[in-house]
MDAnalysis code that builds the backbone (N, CA, C; Angstrom):
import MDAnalysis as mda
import numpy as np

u = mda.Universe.empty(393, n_residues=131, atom_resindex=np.repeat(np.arange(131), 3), trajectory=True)
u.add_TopologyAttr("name", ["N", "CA", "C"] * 131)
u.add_TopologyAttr("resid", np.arange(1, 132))
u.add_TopologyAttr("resname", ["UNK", "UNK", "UNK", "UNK", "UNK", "UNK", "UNK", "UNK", "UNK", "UNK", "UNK", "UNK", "UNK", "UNK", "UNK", "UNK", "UNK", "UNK", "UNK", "UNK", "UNK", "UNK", "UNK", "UNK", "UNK", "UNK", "UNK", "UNK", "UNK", "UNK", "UNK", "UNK", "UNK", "UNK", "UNK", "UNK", "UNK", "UNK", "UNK", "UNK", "UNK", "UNK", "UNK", "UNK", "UNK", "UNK", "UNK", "UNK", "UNK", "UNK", "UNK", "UNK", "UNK", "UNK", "UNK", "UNK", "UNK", "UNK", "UNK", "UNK", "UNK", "UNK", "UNK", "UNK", "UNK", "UNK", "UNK", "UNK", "UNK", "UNK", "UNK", "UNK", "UNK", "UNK", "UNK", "UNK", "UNK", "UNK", "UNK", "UNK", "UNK", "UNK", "UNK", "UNK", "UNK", "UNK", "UNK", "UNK", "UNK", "UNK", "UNK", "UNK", "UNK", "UNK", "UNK", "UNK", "UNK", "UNK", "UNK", "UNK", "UNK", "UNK", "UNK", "UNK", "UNK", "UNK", "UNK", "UNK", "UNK", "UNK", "UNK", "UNK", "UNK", "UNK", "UNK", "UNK", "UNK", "UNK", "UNK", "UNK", "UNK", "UNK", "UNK", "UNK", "UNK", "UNK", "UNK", "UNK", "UNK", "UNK", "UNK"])
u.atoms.positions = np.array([
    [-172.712, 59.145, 141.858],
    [-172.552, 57.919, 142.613],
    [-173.738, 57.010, 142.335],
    [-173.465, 55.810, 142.536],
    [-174.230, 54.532, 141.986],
    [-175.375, 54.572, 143.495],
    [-176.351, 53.975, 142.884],
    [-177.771, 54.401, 143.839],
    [-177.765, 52.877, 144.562],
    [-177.699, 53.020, 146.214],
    [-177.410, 51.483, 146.871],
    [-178.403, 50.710, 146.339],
    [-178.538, 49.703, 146.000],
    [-179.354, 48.903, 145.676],
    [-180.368, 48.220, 147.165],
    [-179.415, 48.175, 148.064],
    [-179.932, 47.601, 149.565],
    [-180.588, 49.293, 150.272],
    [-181.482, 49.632, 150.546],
    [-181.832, 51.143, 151.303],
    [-181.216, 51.055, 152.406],
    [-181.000, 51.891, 153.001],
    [-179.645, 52.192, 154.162],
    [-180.500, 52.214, 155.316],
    [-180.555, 52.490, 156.867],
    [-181.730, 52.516, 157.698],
    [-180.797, 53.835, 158.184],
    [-181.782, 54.221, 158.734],
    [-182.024, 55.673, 158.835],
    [-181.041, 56.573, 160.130],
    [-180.808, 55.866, 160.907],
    [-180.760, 55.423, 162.341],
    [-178.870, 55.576, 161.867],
    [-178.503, 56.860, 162.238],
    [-176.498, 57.347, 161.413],
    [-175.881, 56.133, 162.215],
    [-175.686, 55.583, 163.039],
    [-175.265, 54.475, 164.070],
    [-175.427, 53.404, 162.956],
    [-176.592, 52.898, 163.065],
    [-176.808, 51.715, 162.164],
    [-176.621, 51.680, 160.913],
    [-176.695, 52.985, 160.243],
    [-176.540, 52.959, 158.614],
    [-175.096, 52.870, 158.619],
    [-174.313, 53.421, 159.519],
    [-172.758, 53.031, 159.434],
    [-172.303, 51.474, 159.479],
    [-172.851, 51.425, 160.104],
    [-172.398, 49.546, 160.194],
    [-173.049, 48.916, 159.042],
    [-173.994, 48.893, 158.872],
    [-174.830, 48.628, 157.583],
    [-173.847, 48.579, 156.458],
    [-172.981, 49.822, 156.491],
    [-171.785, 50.158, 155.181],
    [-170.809, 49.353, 155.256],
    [-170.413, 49.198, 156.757],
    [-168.633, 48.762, 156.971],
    [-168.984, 46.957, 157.873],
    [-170.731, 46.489, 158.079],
    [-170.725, 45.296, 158.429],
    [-170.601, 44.143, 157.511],
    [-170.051, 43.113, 157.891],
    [-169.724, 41.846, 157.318],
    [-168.956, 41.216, 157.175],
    [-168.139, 40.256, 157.451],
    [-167.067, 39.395, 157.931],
    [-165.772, 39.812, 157.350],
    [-165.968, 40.082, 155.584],
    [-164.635, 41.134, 155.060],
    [-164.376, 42.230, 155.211],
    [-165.257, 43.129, 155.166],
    [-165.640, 44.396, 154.557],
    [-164.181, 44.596, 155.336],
    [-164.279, 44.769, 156.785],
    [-163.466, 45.810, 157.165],
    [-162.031, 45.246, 156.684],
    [-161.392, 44.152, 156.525],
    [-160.393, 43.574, 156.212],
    [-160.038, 44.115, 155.040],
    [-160.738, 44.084, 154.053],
    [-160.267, 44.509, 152.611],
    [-160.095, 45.821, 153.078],
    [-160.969, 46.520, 153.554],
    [-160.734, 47.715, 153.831],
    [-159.396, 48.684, 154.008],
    [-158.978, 47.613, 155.596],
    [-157.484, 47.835, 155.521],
    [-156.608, 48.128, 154.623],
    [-156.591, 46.163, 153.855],
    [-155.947, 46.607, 152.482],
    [-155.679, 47.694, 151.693],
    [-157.270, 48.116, 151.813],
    [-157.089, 49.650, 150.720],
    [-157.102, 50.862, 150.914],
    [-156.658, 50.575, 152.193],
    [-155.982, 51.872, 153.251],
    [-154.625, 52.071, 152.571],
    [-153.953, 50.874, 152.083],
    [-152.767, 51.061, 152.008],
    [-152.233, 51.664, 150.645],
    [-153.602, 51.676, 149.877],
    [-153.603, 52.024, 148.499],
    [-154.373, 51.162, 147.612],
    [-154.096, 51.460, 146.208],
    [-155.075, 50.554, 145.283],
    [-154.446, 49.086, 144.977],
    [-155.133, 48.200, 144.649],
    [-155.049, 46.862, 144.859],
    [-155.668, 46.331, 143.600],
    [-155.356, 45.572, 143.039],
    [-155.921, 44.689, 141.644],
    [-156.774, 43.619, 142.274],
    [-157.415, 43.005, 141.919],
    [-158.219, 42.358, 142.435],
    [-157.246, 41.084, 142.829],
    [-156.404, 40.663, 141.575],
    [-155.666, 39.132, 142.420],
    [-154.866, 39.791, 143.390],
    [-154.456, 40.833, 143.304],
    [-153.672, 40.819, 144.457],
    [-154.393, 41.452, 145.959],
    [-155.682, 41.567, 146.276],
    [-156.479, 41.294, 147.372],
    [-156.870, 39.673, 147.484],
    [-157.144, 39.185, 146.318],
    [-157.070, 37.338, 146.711],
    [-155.801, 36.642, 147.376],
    [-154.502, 37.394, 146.671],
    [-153.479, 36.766, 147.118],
    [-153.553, 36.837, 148.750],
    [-153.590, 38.668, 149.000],
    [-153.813, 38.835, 150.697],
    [-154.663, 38.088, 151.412],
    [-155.980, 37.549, 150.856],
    [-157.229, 36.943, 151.700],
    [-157.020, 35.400, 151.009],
    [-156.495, 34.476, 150.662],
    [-156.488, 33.452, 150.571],
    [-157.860, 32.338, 150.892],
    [-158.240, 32.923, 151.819],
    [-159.273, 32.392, 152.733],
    [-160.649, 32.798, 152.333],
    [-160.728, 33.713, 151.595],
    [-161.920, 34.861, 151.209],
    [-162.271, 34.090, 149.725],
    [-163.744, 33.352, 149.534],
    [-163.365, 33.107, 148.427],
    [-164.015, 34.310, 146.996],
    [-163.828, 34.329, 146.157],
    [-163.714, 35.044, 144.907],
    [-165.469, 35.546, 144.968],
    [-166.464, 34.701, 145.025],
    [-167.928, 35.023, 144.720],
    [-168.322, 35.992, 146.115],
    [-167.452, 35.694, 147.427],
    [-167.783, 36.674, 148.655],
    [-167.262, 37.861, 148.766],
    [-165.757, 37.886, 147.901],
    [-165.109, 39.238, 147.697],
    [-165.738, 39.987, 146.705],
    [-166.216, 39.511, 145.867],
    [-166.785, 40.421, 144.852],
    [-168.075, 40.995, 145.460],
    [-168.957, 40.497, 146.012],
    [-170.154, 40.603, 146.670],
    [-169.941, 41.758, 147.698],
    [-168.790, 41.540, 148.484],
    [-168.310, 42.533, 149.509],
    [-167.539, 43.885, 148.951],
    [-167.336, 43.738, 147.631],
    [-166.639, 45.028, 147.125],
    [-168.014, 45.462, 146.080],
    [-168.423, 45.514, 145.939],
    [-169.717, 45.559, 145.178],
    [-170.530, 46.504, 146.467],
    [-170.907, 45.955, 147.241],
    [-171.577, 46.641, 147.929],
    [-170.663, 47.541, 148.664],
    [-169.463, 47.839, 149.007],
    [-168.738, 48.869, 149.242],
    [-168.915, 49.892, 148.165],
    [-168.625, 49.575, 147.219],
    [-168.438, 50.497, 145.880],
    [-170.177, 50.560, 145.968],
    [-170.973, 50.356, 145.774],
    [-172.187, 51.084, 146.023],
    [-172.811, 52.336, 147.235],
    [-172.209, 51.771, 148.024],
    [-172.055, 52.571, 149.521],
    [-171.038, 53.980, 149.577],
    [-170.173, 54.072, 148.413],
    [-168.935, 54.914, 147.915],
    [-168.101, 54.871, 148.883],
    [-167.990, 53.747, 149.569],
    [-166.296, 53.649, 150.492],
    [-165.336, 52.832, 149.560],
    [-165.325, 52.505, 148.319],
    [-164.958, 51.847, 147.764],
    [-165.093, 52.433, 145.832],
    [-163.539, 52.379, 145.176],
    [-164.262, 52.726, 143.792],
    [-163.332, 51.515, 143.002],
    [-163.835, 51.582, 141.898],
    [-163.336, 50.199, 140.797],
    [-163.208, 50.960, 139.556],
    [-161.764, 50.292, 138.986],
    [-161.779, 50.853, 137.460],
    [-160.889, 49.672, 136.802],
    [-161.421, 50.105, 135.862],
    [-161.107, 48.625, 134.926],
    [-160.079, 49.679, 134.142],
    [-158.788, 48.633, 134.127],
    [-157.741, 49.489, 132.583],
    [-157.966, 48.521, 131.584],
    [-157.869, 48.980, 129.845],
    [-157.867, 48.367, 129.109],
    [-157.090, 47.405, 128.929],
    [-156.692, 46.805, 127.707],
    [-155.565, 46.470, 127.527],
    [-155.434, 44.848, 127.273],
    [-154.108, 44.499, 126.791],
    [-154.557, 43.068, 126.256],
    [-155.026, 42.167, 127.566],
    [-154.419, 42.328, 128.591],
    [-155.718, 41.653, 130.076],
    [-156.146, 42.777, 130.723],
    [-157.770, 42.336, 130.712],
    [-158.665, 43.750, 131.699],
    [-157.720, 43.561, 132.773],
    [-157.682, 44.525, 133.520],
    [-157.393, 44.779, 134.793],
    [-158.480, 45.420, 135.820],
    [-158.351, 45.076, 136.889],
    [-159.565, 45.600, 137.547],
    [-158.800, 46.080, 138.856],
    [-158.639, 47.513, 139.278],
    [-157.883, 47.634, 140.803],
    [-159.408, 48.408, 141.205],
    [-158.790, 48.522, 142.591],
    [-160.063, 48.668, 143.932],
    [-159.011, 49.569, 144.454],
    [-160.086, 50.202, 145.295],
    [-159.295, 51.458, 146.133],
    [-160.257, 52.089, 146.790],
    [-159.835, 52.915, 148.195],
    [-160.672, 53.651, 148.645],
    [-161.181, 54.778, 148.603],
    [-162.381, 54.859, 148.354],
    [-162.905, 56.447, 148.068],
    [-162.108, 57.679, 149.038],
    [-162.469, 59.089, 148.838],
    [-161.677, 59.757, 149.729],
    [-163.163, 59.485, 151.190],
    [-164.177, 58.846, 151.206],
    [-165.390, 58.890, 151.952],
    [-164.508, 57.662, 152.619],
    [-164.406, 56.625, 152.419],
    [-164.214, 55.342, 152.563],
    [-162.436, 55.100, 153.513],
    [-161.534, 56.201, 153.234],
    [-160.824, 56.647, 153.562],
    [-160.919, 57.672, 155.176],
    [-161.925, 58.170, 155.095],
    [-162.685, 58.485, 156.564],
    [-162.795, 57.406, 157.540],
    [-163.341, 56.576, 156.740],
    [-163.427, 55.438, 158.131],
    [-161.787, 54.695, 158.606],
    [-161.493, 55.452, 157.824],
    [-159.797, 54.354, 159.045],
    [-159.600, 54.956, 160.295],
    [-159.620, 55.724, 160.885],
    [-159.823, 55.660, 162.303],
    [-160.998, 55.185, 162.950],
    [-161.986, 54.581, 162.513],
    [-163.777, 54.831, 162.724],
    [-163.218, 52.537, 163.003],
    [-162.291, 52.306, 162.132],
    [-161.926, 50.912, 162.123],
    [-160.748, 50.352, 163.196],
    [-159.871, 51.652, 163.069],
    [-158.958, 51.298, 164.269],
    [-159.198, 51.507, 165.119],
    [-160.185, 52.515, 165.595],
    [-160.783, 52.451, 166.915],
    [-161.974, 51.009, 167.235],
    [-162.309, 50.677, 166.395],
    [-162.987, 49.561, 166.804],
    [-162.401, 48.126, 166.915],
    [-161.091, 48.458, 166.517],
    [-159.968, 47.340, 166.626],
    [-159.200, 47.804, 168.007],
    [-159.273, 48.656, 168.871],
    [-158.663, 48.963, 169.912],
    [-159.754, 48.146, 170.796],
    [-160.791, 48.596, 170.957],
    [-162.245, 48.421, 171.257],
    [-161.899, 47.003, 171.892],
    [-161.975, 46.345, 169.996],
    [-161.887, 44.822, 170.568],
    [-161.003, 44.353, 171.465],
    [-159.814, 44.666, 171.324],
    [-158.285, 44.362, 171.989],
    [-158.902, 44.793, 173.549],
    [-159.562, 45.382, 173.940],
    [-159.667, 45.980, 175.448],
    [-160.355, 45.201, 175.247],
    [-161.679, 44.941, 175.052],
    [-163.147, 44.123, 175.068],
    [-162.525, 42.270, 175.611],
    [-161.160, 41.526, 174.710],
    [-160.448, 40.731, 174.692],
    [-159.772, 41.115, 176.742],
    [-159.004, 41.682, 176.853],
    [-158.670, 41.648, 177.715],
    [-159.164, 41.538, 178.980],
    [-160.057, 42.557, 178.690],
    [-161.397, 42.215, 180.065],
    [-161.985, 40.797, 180.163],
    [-162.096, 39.782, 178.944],
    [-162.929, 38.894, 179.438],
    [-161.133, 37.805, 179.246],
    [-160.005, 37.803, 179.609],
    [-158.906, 37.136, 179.360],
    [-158.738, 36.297, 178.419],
    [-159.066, 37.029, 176.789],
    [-159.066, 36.129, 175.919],
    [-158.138, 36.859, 174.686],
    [-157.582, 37.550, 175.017],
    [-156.742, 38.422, 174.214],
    [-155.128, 37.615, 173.540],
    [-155.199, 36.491, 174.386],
    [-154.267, 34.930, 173.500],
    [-154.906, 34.775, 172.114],
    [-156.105, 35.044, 171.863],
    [-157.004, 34.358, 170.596],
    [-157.359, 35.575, 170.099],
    [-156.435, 36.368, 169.900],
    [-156.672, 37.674, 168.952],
    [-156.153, 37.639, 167.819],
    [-156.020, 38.261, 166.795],
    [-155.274, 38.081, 165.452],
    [-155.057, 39.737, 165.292],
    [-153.947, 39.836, 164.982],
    [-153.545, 41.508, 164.747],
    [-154.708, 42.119, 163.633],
    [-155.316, 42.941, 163.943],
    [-156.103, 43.583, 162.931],
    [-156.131, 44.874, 161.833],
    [-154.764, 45.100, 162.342],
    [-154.462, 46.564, 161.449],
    [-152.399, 46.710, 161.403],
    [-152.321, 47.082, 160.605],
    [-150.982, 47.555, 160.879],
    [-150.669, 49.019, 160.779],
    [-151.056, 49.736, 161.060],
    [-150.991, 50.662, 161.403],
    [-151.735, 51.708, 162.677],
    [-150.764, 52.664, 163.139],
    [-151.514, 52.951, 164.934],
    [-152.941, 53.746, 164.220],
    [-153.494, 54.008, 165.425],
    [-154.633, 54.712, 165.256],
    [-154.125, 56.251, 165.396],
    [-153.051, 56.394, 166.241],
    [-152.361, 57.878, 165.722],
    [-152.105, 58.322, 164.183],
    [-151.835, 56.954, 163.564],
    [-151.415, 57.625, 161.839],
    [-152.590, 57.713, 161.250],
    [-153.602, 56.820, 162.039],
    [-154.999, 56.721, 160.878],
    [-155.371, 58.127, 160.746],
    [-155.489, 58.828, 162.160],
    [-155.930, 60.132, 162.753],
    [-155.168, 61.225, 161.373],
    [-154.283, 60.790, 160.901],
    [-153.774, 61.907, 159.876],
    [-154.946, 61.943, 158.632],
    [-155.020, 63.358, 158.473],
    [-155.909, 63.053, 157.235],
    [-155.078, 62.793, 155.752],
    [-156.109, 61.965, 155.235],
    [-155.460, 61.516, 153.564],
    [-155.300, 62.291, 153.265],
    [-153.596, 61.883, 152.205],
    [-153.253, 62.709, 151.392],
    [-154.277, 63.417, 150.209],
    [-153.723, 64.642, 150.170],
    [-154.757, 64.955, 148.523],
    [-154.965, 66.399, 148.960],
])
């Protein structure tokens, strides 16, 4: 595995967020819950995400090993993304913090201004990956 370039802090709480913090991370994440993904077709999903922040955010995933990249040859490189079997651990670690929010929302009556964050329950996340 590729050596983080950023040092991790020490503190298992904080070095976790450290891995999975930053406005995409967990979003793509999802995505590649669902399997491997080519890179345009995570742009197509994030529209909004632009190209120099996704790369930046999968870069440092794939350094962190929740995240791996492989290029196929061929007359156009191809580049798909996918989740490590490590990186694959955190989908319940994400849907529980997407429940979190949804209660966190309700308590203060703002759960109108939510945006669905996962499609899938936190019962299926709970299954372990195939393999």
């Amino acid at each position: 595995m590729v050596q983080p370039t950023k040092r991790l802090p020490s503190l298992p709480a904080e070095r976790a967020l450290k891995v999975i913090g930053g406005r995409w991370k967990p979003i793509l994440l999802y995505h590649l819950f669902e399997g491997p993904k080519r890179f345009s077709e995570l742009q197509r999903l994030m529209p909004e995400l632009s190209q120099k922040v996704m790369v930046e955010q999968l870069r440092e995933m794939e350094e962190h090993g929740v995240v791996a990249r492989s290029v196929a040859e061929g007359a156009s490189q191809r580049v798909d993304y996918q989740a490590t079997p490590l990186g694959l651990t955190l989908k319940p670690v994400l849907l529980a913090l997407c429940d979190w929010g949804r209660r966190h929302a309700e308590e203060l009556d703002e759960i109108d201004q939510l945006a669905d964050c996962a499609r899938v329950s936190l019962a299926e996340a709970r299954e372990p990956p195939p393999g």
